[in-house]
N, C-alpha and C positions, 0 to 999 in steps of 0.2 A: 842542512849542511851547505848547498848552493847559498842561502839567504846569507849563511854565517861567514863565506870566503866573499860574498859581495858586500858586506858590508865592510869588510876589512880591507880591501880592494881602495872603495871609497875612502876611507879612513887615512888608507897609502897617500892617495891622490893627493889629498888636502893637504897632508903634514910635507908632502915634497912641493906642491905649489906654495906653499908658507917658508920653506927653506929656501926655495931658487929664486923668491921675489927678495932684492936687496931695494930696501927702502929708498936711500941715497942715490943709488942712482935713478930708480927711477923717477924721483923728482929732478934730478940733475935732466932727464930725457926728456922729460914734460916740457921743462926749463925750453930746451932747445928746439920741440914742435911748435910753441906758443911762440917762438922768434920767428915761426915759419909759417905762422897763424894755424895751423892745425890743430883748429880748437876744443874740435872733436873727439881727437887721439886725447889731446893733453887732459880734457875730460875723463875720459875715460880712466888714466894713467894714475890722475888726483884722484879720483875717487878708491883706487883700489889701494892706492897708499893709506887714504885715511880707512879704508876697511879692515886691511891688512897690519898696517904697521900702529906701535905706539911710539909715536913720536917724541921728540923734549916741545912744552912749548910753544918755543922761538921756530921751528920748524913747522909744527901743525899751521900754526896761524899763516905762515906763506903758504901751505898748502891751500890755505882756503882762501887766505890773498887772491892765488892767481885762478883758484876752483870758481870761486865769484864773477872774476873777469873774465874768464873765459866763456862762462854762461851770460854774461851780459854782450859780450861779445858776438853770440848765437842769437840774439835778440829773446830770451831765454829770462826774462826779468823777476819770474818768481823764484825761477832757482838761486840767481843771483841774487837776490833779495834775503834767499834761506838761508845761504853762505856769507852772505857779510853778516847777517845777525847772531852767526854763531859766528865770525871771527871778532865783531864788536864784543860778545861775551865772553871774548877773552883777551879782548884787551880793550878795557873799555876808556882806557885812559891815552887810547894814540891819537900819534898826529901823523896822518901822511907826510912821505918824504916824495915832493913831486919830478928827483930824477931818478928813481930806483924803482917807486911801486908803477903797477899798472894804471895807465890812464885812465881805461872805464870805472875801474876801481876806484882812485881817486876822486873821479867828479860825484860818484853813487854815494861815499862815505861822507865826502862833505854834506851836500843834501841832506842825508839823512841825519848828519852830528849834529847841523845847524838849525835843523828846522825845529821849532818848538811853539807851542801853540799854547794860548790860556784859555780854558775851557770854566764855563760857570754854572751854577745847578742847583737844587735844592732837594735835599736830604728830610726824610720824614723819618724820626725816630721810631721804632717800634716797641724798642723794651731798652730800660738802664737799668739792669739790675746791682743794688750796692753786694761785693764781695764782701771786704772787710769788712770790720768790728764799724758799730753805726751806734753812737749812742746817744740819746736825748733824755734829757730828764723831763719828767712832768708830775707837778703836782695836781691829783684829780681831788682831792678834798680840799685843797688849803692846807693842809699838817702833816700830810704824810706822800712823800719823794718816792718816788720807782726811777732807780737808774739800772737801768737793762741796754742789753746791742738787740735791736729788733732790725727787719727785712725791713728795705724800701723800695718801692720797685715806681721809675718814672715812665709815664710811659706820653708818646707824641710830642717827642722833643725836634723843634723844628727849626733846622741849619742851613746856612746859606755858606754854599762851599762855593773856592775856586781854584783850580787844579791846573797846575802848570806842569807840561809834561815838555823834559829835555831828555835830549836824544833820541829825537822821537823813532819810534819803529822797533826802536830796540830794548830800552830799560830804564826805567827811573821814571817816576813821578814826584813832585814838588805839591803836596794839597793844603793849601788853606781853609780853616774850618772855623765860621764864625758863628755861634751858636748863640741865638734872640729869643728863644721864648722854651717853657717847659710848666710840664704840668705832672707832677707829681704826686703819691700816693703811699702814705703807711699806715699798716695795723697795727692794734696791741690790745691785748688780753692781759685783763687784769681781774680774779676771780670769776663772777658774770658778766663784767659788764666789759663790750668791746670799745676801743676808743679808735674811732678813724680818722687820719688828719689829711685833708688831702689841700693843696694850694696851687697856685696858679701864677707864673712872675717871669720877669723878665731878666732874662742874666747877657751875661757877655764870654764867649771862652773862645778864646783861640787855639787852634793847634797846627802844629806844624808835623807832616806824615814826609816821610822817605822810604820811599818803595823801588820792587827791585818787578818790575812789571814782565810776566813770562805769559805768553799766547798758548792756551791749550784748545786748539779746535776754535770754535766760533767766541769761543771766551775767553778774555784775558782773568789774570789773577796774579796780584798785588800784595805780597806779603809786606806789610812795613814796620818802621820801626820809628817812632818822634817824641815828639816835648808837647806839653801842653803848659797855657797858662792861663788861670780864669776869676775871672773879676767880676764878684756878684755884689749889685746895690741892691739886690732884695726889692725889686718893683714889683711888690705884687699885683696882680691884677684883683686877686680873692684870697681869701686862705678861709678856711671853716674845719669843725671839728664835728665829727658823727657820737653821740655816744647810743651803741643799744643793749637794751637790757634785757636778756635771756628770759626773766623772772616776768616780761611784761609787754606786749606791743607796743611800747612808746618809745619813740627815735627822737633824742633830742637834736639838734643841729645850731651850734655855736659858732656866731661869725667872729671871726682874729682881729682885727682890725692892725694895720701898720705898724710895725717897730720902726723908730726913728731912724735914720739909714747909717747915720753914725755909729747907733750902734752896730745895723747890721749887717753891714760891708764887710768884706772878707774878698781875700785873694789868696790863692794857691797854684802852684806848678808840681809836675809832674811828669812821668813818661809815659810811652804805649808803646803796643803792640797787637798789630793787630792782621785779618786778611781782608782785602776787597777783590770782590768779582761783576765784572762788567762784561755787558753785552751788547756790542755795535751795532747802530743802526747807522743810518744814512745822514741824517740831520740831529741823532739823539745817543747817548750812551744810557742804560739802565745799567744801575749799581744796586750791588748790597753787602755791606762792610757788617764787621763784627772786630773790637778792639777791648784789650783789656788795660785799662788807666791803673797808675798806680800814683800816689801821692808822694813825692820828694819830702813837701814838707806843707804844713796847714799853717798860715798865717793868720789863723784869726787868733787876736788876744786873749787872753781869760776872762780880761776885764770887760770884754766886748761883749759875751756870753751872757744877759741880763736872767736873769729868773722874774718871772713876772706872775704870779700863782693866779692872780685872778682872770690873765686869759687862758692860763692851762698849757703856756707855751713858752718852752725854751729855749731859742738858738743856740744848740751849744753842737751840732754834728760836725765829727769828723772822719771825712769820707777817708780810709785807708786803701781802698781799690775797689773798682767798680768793671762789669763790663757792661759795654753797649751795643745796639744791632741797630743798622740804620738803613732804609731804602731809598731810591731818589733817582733823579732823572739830572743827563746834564744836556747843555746844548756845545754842539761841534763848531771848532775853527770861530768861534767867535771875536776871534783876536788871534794873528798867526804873527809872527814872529823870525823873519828870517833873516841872518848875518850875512853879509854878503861879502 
């Protein structure tokens, strides 16, 4: 009984401190200690307004306005630092007004809008695995065609990224993604006998990522959102085909040799989606992203698509979506960038 009138007791307390706190004025009060530099109080005052009250807003964001100054003010720079990046995430599109906001405010926010840094890296692919429908025709006799959607799975696809981060501290990444080399891998089963085709070549893809960058603990994490566009002259290094036969220990191994690049160039664009997680070192960031590509539209021609029966091989794939995993190292501040 005692536990059941002290909890209710408690209960009292809270719901009459939540009725007698008026939000308005106490930011009106704050207002008036910070003119008197009583940074302390006004501390205090902002933070129980944003515990307390649900703001519109146009109001929260002053609240943290002068929450930030204040603390910067205390010489207090990681709080101020906490506070302007939750008032940048709510308005990430201001401009200081320099006869209204707070001075410390103002010179931290510039710093921080303006500064933006190009960072450069290199990404090691670990897996691409194709989603969509994937289909290649192959003649393995000379007379008779298998057109089937078989798995492809690329794997040590090697990217030379460079990642421009504006607004730095706060949000948003800018990543360029230029992708030189790949080395690829499919199967297929046809009665006993397996066909493997695995190649080796040099491609070209760009992508452009837009991310919305949130710090959780020692780790940032990047959900984004971009365009890709990618332009393959098909420079192989290799191409070969495995065939083995169930009924037999014998593996034969058939070299491809080059398709004329006329025919086999191809360009395609498309979008993504994807996460990256990175973790700060001092002179290094480690990443490892995961995106899923989807194809707008495949530019390769029909007529581009040769059938060639006697290498066993026919350009004719079209990637409908794919995703990919990638790891990599970048290097820090290699280029800074500051508006002045």
């Amino acid at each position: 009984m005692k536990n059941r009138v002290l909890v209710f007791c408690l209960v009292f307390i809270c719901n009459s401190s939540y009725a007698q706190f008026n939000c308005n004025t106490a930011f009106n009060d704050a207002l008036k200690y910070y003119e008197e530099a009583r940074y302390d109080t006004v501390i205090r005052i902002l933070n129980k307004v944003l515990f307390l009250c649900n703001s519109k807003k146009d109001v929260k964001s002053n609240v943290l306005k002068y929450l930030s100054d204040s603390y910067y003010q205390i010489d207090d720079i990681t709080k101020g630092n906490h506070f302007l990046k939750e008032f940048y995430s709510e308005n990430p599109l201001y401009k200081v007004n320099a006869t209204s906001d707070p001075e410390l405010f103002i010179g931290y926010f510039k710093k921080y809008h303006t500064d933006s840094k190009i960072r450069s890296g290199l990404s090691l692919g670990l897996i691409n695995v194709i989603i969509g429908r994937v289909t290649r025709t192959y003649d393995f006799d000379n007379s008779i065609l298998y057109d089937n959607s078989i798995n492809q799975i690329q794997h040590w696809k090697i990217t030379l990224r460079g990642q421009r981060y504006f607004y730095n501290k706060f949000s948003g990444n800018l990543d360029v993604d230029f992708g030189i080399y790949s080395f690829s891998s499919a199967e297929y089963k046809v009665d006993s006998l397996t066909y493997k085709f695995s190649e080796g070549k040099i491609f070209f893809r760009e992508s452009l990522y837009l991310g919305y960058t949130v710090q959780v603990g020692k780790y940032f994490l990047t959900p984004t959102l971009g365009l890709y566009l990618a332009y393959n002259p098909e420079k192989w290094m290799w191409a070969e085909m495995q065939i083995n036969n169930e009924n037999s220990s014998v593996t034969e191994i058939i070299d491809i040799p080059s398709i004329s690049d006329k025919h086999r160039t191809w360009q395609n664009y498309g979008g993504l989606i994807g996460l990256e997680a990175e973790f700060h070192q001092p002179k290094f960031i480690f990443f490892i992203n995961s995106a899923y590509k989807h194809d707008f539209r495949n530019n390769v021609k029909t007529y581009n698509r040769l059938s060639i029966p006697e290498l066993y091989y026919t350009d004719n794939d079209i990637f409908l979506g794919y995703l990919n995993f990638n790891l990599g190292v970048k290097l820090i501040n290699t280029v800074k960038l500051t508006r002045k």
